[in-house]
PQR file with spaces between the fields and no chain letter, atoms N, CA, C, O and H, PARSE charges and radii, in Angstrom:
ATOM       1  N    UNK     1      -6.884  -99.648  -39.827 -0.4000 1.5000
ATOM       2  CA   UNK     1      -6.218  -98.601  -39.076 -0.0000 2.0000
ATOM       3  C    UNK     1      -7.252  -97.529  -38.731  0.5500 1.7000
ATOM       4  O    UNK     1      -8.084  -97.046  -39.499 -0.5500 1.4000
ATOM       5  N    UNK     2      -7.042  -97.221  -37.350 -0.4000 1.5000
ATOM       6  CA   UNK     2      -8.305  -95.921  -37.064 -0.0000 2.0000
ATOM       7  C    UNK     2      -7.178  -94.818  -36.752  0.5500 1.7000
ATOM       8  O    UNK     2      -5.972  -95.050  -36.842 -0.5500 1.4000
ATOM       9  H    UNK     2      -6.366  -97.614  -36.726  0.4000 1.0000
ATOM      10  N    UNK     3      -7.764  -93.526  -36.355 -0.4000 1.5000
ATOM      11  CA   UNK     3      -7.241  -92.428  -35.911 -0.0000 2.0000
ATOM      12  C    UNK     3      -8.084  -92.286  -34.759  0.5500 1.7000
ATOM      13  O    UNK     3      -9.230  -92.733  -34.706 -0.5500 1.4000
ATOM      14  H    UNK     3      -8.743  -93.338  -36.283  0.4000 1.0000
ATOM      15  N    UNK     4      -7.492  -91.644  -33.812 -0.4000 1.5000
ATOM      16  CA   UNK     4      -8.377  -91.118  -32.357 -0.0000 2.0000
ATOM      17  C    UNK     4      -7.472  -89.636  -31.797  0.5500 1.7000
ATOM      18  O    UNK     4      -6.377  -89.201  -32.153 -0.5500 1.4000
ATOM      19  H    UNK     4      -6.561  -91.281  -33.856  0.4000 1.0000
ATOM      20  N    UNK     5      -8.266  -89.229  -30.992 -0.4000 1.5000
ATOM      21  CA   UNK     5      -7.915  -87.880  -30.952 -0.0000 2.0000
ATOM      22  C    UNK     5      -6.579  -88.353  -29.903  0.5500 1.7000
ATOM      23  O    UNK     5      -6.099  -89.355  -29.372 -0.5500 1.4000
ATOM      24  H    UNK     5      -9.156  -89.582  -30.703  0.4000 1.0000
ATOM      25  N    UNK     6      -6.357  -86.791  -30.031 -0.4000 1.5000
ATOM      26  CA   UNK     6      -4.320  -87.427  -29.448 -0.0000 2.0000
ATOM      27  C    UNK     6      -3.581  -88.161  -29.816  0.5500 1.7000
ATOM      28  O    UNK     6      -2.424  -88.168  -29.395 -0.5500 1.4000
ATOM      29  H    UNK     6      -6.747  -85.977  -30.462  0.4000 1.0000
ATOM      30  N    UNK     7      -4.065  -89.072  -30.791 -0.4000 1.5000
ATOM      31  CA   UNK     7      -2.696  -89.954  -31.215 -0.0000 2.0000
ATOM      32  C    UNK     7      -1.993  -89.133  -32.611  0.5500 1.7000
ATOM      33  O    UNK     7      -2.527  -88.072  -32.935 -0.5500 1.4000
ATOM      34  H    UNK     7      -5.005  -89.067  -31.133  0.4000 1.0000
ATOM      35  N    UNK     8      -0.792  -89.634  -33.432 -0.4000 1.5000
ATOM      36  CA   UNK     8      -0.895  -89.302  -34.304 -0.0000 2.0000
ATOM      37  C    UNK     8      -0.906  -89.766  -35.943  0.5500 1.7000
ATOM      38  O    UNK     8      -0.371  -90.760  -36.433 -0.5500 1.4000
ATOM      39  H    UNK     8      -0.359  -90.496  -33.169  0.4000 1.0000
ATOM      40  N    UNK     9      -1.685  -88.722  -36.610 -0.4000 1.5000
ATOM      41  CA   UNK     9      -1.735  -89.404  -38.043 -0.0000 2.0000
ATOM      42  C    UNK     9      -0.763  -89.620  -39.041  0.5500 1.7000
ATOM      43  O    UNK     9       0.062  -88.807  -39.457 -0.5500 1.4000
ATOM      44  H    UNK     9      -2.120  -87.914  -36.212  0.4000 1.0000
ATOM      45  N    UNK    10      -0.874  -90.378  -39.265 -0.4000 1.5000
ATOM      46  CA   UNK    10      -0.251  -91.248  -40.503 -0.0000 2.0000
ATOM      47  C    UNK    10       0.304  -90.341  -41.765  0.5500 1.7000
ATOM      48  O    UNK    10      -0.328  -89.766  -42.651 -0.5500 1.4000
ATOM      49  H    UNK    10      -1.544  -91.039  -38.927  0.4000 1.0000
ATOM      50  N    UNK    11       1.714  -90.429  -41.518 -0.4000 1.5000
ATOM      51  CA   UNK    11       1.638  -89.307  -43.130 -0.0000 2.0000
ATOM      52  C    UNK    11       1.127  -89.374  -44.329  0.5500 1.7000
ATOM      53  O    UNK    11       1.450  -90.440  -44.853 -0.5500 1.4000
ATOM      54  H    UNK    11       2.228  -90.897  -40.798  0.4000 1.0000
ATOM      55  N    UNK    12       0.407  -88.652  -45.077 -0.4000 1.5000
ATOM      56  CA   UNK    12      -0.178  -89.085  -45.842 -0.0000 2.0000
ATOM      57  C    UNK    12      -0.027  -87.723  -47.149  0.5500 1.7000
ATOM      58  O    UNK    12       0.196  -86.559  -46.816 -0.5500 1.4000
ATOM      59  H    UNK    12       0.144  -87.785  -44.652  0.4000 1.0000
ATOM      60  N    UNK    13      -0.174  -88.097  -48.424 -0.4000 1.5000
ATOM      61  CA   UNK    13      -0.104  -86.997  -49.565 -0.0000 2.0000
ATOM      62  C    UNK    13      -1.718  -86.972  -50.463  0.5500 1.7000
ATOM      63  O    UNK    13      -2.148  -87.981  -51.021 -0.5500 1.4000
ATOM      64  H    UNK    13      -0.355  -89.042  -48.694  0.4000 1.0000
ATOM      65  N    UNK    14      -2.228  -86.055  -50.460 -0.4000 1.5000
ATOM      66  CA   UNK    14      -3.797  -86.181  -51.346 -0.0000 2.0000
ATOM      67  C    UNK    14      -4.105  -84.711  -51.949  0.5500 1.7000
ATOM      68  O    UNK    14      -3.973  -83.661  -51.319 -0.5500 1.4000
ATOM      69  H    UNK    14      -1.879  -85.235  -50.006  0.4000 1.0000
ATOM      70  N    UNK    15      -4.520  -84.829  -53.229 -0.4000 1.5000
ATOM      71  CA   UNK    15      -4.782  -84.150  -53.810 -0.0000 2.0000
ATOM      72  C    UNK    15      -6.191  -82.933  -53.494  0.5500 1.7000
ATOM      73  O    UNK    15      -7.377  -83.233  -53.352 -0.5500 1.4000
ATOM      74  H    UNK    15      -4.627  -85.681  -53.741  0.4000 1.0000
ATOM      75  N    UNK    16      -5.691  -81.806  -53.458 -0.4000 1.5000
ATOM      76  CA   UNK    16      -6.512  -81.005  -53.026 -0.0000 2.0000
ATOM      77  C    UNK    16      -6.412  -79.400  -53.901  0.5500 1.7000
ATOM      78  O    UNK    16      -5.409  -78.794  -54.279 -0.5500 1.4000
ATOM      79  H    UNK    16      -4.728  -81.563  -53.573  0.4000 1.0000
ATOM      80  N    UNK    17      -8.071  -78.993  -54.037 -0.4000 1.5000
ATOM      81  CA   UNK    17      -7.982  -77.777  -54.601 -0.0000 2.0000
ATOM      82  C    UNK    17      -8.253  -76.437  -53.589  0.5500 1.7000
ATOM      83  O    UNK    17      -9.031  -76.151  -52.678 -0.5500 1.4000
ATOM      84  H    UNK    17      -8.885  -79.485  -53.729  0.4000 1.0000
ATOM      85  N    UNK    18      -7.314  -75.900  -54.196 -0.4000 1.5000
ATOM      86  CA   UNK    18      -7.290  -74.625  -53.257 -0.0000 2.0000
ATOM      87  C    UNK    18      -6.691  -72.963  -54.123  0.5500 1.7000
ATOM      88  O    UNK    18      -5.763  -72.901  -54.929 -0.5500 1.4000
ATOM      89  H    UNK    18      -6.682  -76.132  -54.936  0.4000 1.0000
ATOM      90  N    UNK    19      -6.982  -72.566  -53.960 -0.4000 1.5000
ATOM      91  CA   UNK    19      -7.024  -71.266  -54.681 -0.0000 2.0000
ATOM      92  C    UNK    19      -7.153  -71.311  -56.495  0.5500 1.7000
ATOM      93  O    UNK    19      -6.382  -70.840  -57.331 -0.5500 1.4000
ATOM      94  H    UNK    19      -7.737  -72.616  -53.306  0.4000 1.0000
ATOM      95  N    UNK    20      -8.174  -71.914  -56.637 -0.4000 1.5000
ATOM      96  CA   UNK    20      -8.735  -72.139  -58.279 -0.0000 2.0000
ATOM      97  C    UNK    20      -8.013  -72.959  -58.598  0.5500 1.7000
ATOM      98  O    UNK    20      -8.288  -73.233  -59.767 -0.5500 1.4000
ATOM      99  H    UNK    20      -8.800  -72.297  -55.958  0.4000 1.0000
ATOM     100  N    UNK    21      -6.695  -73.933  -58.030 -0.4000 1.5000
ATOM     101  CA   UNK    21      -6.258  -74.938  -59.106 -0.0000 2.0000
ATOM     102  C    UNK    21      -5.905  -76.608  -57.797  0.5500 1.7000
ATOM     103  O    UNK    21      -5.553  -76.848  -56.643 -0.5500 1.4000
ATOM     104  H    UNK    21      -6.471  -73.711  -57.081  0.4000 1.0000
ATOM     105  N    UNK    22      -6.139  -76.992  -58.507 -0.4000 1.5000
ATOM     106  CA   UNK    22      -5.592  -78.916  -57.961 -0.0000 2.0000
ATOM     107  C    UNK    22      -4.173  -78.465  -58.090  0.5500 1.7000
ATOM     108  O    UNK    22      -3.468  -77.890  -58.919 -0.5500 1.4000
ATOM     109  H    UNK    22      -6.425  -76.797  -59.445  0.4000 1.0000
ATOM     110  N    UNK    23      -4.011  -79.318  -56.134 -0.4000 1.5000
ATOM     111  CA   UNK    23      -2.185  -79.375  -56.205 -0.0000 2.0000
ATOM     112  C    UNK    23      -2.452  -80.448  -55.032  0.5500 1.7000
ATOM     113  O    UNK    23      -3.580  -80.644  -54.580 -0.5500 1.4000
ATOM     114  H    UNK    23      -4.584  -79.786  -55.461  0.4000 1.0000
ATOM     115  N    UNK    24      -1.403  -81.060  -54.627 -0.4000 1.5000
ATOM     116  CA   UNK    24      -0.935  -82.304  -54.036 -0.0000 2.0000
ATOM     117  C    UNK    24      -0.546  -81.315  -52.394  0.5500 1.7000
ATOM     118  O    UNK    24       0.236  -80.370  -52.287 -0.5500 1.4000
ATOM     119  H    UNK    24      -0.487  -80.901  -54.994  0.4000 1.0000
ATOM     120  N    UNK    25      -1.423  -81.968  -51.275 -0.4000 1.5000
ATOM     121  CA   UNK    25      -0.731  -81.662  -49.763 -0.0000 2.0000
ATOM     122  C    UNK    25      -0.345  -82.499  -49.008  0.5500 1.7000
ATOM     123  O    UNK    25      -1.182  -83.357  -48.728 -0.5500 1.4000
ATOM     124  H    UNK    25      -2.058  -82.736  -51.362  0.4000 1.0000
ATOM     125  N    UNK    26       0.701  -82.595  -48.520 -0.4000 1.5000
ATOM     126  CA   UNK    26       1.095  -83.753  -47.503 -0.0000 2.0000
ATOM     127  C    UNK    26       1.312  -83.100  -46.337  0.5500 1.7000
ATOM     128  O    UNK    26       1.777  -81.977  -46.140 -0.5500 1.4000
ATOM     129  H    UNK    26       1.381  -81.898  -48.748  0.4000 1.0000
ATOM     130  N    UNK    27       0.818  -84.152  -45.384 -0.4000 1.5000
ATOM     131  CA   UNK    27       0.849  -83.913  -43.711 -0.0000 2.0000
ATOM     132  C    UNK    27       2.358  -83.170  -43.434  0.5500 1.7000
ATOM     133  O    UNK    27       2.348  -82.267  -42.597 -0.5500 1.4000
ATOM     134  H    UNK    27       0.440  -85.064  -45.544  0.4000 1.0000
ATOM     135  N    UNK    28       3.429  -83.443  -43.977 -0.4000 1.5000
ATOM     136  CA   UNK    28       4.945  -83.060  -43.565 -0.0000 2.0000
ATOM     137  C    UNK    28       4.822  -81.877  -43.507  0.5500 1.7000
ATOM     138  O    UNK    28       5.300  -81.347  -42.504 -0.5500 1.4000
ATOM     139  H    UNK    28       3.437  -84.176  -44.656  0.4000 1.0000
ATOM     140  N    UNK    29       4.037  -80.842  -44.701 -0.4000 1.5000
ATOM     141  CA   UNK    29       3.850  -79.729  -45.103 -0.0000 2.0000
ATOM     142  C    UNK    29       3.755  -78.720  -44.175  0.5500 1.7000
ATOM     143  O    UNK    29       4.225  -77.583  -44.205 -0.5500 1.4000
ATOM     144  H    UNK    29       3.648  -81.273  -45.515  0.4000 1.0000
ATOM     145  N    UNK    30       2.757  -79.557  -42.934 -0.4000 1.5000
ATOM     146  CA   UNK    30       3.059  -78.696  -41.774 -0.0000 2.0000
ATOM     147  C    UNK    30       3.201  -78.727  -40.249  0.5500 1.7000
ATOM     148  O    UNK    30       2.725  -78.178  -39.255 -0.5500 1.4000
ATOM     149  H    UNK    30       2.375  -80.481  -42.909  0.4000 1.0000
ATOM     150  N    UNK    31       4.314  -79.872  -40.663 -0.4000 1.5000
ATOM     151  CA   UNK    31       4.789  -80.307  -39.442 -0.0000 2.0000
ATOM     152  C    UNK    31       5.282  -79.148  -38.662  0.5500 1.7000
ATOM     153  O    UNK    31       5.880  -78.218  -39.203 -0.5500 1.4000
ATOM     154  H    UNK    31       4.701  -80.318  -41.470  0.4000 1.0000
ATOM     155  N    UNK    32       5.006  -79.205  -37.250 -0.4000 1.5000
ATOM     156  CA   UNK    32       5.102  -78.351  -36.476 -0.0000 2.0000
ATOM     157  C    UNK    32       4.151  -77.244  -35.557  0.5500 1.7000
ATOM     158  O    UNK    32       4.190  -76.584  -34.519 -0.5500 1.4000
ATOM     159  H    UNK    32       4.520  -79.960  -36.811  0.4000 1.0000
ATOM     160  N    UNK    33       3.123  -77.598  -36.928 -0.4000 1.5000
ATOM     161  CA   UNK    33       1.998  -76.624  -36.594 -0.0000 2.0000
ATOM     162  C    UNK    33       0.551  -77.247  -36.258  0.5500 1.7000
ATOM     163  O    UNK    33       0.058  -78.375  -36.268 -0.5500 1.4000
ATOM     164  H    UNK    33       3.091  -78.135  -37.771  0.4000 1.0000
ATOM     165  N    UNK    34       0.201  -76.183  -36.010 -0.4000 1.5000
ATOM     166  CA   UNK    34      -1.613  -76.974  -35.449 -0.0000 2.0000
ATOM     167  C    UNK    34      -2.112  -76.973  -37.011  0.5500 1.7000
ATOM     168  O    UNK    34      -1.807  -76.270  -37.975 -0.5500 1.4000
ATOM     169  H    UNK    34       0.602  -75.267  -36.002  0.4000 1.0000
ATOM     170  N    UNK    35      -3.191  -78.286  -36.798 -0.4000 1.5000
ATOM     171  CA   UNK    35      -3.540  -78.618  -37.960 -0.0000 2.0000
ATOM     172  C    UNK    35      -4.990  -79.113  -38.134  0.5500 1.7000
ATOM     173  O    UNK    35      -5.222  -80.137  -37.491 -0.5500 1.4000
ATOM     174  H    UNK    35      -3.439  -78.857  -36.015  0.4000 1.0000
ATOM     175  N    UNK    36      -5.872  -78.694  -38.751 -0.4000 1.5000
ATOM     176  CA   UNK    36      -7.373  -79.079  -38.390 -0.0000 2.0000
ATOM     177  C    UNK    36      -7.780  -79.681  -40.017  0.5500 1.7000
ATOM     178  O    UNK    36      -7.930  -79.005  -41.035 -0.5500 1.4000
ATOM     179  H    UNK    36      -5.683  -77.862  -39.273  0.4000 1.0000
ATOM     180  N    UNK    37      -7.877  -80.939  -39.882 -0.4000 1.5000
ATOM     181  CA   UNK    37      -8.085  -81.878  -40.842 -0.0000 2.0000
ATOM     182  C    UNK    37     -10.017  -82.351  -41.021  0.5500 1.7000
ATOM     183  O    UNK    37     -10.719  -83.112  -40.355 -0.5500 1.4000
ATOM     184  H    UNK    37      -7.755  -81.488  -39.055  0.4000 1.0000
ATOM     185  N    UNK    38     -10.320  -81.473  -42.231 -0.4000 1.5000
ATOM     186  CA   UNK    38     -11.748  -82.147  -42.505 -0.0000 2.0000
ATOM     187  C    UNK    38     -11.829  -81.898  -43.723  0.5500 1.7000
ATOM     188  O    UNK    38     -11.221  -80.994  -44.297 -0.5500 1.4000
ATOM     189  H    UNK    38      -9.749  -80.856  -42.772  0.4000 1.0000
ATOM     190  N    UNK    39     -12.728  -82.826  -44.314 -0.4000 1.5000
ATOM     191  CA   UNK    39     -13.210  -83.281  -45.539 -0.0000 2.0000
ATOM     192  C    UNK    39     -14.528  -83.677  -45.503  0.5500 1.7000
ATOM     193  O    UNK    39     -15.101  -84.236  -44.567 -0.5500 1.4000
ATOM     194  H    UNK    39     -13.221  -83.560  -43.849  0.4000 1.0000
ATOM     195  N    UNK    40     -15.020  -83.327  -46.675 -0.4000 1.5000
ATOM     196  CA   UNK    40     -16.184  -83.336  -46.917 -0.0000 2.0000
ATOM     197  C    UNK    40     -16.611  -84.858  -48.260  0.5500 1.7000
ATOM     198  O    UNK    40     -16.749  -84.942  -49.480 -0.5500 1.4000
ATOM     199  H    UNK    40     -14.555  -82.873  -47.434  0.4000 1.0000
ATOM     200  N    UNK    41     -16.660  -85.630  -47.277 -0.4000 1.5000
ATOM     201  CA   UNK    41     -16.598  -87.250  -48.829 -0.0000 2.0000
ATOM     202  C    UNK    41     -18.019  -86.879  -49.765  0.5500 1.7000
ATOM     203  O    UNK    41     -18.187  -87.512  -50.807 -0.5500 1.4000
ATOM     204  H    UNK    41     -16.547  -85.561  -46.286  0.4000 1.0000
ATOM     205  N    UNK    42     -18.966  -85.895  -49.377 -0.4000 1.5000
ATOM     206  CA   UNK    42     -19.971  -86.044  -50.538 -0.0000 2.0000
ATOM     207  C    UNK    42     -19.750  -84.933  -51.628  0.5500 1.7000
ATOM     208  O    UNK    42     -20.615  -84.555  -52.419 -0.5500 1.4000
ATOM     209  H    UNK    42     -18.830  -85.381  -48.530  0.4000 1.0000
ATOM     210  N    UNK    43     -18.671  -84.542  -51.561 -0.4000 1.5000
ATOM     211  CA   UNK    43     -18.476  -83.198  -52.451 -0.0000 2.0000
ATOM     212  C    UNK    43     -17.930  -83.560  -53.787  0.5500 1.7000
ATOM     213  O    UNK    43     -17.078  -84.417  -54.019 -0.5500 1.4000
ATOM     214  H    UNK    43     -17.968  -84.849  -50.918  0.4000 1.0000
ATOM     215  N    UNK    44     -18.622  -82.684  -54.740 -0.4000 1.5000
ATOM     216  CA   UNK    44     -18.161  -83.298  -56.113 -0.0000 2.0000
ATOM     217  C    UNK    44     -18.788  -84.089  -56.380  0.5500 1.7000
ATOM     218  O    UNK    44     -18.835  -84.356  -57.581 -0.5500 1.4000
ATOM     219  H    UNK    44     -19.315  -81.987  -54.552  0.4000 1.0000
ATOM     220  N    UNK    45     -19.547  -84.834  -55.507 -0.4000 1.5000
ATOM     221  CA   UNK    45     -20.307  -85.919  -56.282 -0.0000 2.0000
ATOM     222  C    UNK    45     -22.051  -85.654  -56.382  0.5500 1.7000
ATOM     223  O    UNK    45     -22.610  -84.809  -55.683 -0.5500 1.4000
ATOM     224  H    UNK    45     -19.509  -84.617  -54.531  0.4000 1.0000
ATOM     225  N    UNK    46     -22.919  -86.698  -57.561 -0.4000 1.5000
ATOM     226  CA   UNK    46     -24.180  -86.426  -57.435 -0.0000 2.0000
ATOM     227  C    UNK    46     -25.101  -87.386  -56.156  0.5500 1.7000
ATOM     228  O    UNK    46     -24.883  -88.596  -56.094 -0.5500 1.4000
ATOM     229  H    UNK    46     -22.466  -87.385  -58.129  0.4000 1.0000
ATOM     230  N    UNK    47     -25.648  -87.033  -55.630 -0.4000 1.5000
ATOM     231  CA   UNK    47     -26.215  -87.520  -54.383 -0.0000 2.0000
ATOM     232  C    UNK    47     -27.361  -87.289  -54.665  0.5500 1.7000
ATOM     233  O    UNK    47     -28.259  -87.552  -53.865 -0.5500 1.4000
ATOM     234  H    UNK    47     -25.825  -86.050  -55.680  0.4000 1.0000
């Protein structure tokens, strides 16, 4: 499965930290609204 711009993504739930503690976000969360999705895959890890 790919994503491309304009189509839409896949609902999805993933664990994310944000204001000093780990909590769970899902896409539904903000349905309705503009939404700018990035991640960083080398973070947390040793490289």
């Amino acid at each position: 499965m790919s994503t491309r711009v304009g189509k839409l993504v896949p609902e999805f739930t993933i664990p994310a930290y944000c204001n000093g503690k780990v909590t769970k976000v899902s896409l539904s969360d903000y349905k309705g609204k503009w939404l700018w999705i990035f991640f960083y895959p080398g973070d947390f890890t040793f490289v």
